[in-house]
C-alpha positions in Angstrom: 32.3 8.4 -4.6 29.1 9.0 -2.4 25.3 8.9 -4.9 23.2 11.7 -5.0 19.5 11.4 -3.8 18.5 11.2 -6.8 20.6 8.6 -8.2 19.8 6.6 -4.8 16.5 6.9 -5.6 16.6 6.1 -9.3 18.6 2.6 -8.2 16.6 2.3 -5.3 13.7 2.5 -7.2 14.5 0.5 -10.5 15.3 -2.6 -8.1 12.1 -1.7 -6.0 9.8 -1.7 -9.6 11.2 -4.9 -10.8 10.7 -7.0 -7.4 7.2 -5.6 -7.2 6.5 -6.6 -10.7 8.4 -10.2 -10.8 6.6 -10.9 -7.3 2.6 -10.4 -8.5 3.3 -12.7 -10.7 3.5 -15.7 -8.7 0.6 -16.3 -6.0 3.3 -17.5 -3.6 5.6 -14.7 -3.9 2.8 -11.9 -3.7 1.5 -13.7 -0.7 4.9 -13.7 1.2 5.2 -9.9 -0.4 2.2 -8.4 1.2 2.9 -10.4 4.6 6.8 -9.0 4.6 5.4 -5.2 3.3 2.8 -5.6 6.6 5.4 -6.2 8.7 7.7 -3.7 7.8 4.9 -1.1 7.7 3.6 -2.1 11.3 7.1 -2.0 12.5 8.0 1.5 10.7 4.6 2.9 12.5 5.7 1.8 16.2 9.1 3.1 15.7 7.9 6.6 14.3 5.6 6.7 17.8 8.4 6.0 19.9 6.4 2.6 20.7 8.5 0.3 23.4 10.5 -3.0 21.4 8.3 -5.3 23.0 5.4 -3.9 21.6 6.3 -2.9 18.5 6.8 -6.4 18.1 3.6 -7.8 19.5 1.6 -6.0 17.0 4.2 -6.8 14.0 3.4 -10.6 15.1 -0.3 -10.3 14.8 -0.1 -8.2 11.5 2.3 -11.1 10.1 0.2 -14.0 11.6 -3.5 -13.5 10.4 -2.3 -12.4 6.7 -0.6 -15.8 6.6 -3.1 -17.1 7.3 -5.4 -15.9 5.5 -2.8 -15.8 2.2 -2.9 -19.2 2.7 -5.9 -20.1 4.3 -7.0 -22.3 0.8 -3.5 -24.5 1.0 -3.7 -25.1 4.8 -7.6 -26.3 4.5 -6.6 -29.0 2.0 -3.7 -30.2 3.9 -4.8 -29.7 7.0 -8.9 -29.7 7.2 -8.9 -30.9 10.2 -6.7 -28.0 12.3 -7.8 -25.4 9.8 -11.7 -25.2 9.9 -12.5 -21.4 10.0 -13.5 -18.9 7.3 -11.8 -15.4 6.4 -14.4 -13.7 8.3 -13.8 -15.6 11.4 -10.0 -14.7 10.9 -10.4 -11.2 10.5 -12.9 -11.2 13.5 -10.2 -12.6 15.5 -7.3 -10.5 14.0 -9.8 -7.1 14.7 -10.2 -8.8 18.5 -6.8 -9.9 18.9 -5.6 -6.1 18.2 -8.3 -4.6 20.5 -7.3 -7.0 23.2 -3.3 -5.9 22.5 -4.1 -2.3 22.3 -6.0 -2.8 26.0 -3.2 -4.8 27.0 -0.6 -2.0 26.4 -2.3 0.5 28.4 0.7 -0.2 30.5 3.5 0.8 28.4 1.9 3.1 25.5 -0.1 6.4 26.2 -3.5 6.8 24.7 -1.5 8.2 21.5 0.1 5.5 20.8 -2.7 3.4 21.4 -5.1 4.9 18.9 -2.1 5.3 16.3 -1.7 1.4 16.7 -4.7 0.5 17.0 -6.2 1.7 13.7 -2.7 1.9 11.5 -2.3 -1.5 11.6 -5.5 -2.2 10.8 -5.3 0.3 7.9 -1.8 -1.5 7.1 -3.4 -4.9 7.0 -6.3 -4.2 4.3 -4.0 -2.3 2.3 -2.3 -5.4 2.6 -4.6 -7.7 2.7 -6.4 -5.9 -1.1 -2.6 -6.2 -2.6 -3.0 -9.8 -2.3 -6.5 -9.9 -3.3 -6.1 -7.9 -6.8 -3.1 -9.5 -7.8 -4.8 -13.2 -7.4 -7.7 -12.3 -9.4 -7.6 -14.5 -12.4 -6.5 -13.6 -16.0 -10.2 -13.4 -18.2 -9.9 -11.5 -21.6 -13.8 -11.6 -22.2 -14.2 -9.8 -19.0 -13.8 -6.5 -17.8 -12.7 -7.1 -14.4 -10.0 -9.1 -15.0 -8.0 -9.1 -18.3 -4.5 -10.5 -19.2 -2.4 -8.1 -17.1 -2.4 -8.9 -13.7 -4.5 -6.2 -11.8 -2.1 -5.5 -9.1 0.2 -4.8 -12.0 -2.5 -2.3 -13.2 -2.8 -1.1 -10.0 0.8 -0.1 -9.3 1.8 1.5 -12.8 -1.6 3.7 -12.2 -0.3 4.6 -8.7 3.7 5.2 -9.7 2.6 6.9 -12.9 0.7 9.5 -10.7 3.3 9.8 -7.9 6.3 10.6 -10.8 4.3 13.1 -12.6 3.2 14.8 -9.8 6.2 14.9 -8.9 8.0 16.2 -12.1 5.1 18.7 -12.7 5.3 20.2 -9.6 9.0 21.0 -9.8 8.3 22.3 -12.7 5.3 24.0 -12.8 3.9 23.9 -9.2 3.1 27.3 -7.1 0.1 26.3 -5.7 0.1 24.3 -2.3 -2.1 21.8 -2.2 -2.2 21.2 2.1 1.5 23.0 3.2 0.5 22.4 6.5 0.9 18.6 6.0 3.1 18.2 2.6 4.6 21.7 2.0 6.1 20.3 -1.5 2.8 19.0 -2.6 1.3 21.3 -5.0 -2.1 21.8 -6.8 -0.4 21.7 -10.3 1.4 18.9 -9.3 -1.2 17.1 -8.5 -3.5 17.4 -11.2 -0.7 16.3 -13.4 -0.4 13.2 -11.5 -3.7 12.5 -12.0 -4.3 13.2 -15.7 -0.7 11.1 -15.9 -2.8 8.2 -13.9 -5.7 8.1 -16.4 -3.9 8.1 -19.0 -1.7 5.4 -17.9 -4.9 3.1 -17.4 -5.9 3.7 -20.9 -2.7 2.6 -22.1 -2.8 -0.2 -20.2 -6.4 -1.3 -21.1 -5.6 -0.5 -24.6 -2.5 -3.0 -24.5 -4.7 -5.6 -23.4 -7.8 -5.0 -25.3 -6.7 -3.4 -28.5 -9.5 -0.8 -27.7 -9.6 2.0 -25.8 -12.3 1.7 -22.9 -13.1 5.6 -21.8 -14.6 4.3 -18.2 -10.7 3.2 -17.5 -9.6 7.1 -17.8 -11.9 7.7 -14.8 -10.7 5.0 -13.0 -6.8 5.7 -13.5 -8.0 9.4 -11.6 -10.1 7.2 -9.1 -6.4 5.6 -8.2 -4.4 8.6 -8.5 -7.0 10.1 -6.1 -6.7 7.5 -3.9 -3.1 7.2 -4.0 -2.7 11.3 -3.1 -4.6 10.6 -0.1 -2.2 7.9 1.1 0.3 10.0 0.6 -1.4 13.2 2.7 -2.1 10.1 5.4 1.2 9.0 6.3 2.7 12.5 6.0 0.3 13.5 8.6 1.2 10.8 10.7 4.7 11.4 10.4 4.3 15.1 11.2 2.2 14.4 14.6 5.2 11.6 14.8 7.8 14.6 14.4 9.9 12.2 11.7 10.8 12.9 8.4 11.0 9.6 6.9 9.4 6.4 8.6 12.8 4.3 8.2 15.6 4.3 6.0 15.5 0.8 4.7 14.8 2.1 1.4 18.3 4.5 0.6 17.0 7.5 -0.8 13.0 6.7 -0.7 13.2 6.1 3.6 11.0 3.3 4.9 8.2 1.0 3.3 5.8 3.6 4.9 7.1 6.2 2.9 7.2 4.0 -0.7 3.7 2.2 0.1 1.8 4.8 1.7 0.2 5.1 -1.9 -0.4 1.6 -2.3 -2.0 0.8 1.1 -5.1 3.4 -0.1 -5.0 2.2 -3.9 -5.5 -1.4 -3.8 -8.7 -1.4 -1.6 -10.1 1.6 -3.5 -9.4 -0.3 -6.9 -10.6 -3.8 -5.0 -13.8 -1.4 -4.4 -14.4 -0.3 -7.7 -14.7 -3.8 -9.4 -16.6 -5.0 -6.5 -19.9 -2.7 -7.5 
């Protein structure tokens, strides 16, 4: 007896939540999780632009090599200060340079396209990335607001799903508007406006769990996310329309590829890592 989509997705996606959350809450699992979600999402992007095998994996490799590195650039200095001397800035230099220097390279094999599509999406893959780890590390601290007892990439994800179920929901309901047909013809103005009120309220739940008290400023910045995470979502359905694809893989039975279930995240987790950083 064959699933329906939706009961794909619902399985799919119940397995998907509880990875996500049991993995932030470990620094060495979230570390190997944003390096593995990297390398999926480089390696979704190549295939979707047709990009030769050898390639795809060239730029794969560098993704996965300089967030290991940098994941776990604290553990190798103190076991290894004498091989690892260099500072995050010096790695991402070299990651940025290693990227341009593979993108010249491949002048070759890809077309211009290509080029400029890997280029810049797997830089865009690695600080979405890159942020995932970052928020989720940030350390537990009741007395401030930055960091409280859930973890923040925790916060960060509910926020983000919250806003990508309701907008979804509502717009099959309710939804007549389009919000851009011309790059998601199901995504509707209704739609997404419940999302976002669905994504502030979600924060203030959340903050309220933690606090006791509700903390207005978090409303704002639940719609900050869900704005952010709408725009990741417009992104990579862009990308996969100049791509001509309907789904960036099919990994993920009934969601597609990791492009298509973190296209959200990748935009959300360096807006949020934004926010608390002025």
């Amino acid at each position: 007896m064959s699933l329906s989509n939706f009961q794909q997705r619902a399985i799919t996606g119940a397995v998907f939540v509880a990875v996500m959350l049991t993995a932030v809450q470990f620094h060495l699992s979230i570390a190997l999780l944003s390096i593995i979600i990297s390398c999926f999402c480089v390696w979704e992007l190549a295939r979707m632009f047709k990009v030769p095998a050898m390639m795809q994996n060239a730029f794969t490799l560098i993704s996965a090599i300089v967030l290991f590195f940098l994941n776990f650039s604290e553990d190798l200095k103190s076991k290894f200060n004498i091989l690892i001397d260099t500072s995050n800035d010096d790695i991402i230099l070299a990651m940025g340079t290693g990227i341009l220097a593979l993108s010249i390279i491949s002048r070759n094999w890809l077309t211009n396209k290509q080029i400029l599509w890997m280029f810049f999406g797997t830089i865009y893959i690695y600080i979405g990335c890159r942020t995932f780890y970052l928020v989720g590390s940030i350390p537990a601290d009741p007395t401030h607001l930055k960091g409280t007892y859930i973890n923040k990439a925790i916060f960060v994800l509910v926020i983000t799903w919250c806003n990508d179920v309701f907008a979804y929901l509502i717009g099959r309901k309710f939804g007549k508007t389009p919000l851009m047909p011309s790059i998601s013809p199901k995504k509707t103005i209704e739609g997404t406006l419940g999302g976002l009120l669905f994504a502030g309220i979600a924060s203030l739940i959340m903050i309220y769990i933690e606090n006791l008290k509700y903390e207005p400023i978090y409303f704002i910045i639940g719609i900050i996310i869900g704005i952010a995470a709408t725009i990741g979502d417009l992104i990579e359905s862009k990308a996969k329309r100049i791509a001509g694809v309907k789904d960036s893989g099919t990994i993920l039975p009934g969601h597609g590829g990791f492009l298509d279930r973190f296209d959200a995240m990748l935009h959300t987790m360096p807006v949020y890592w934004i926010l608390i950083h002025t």
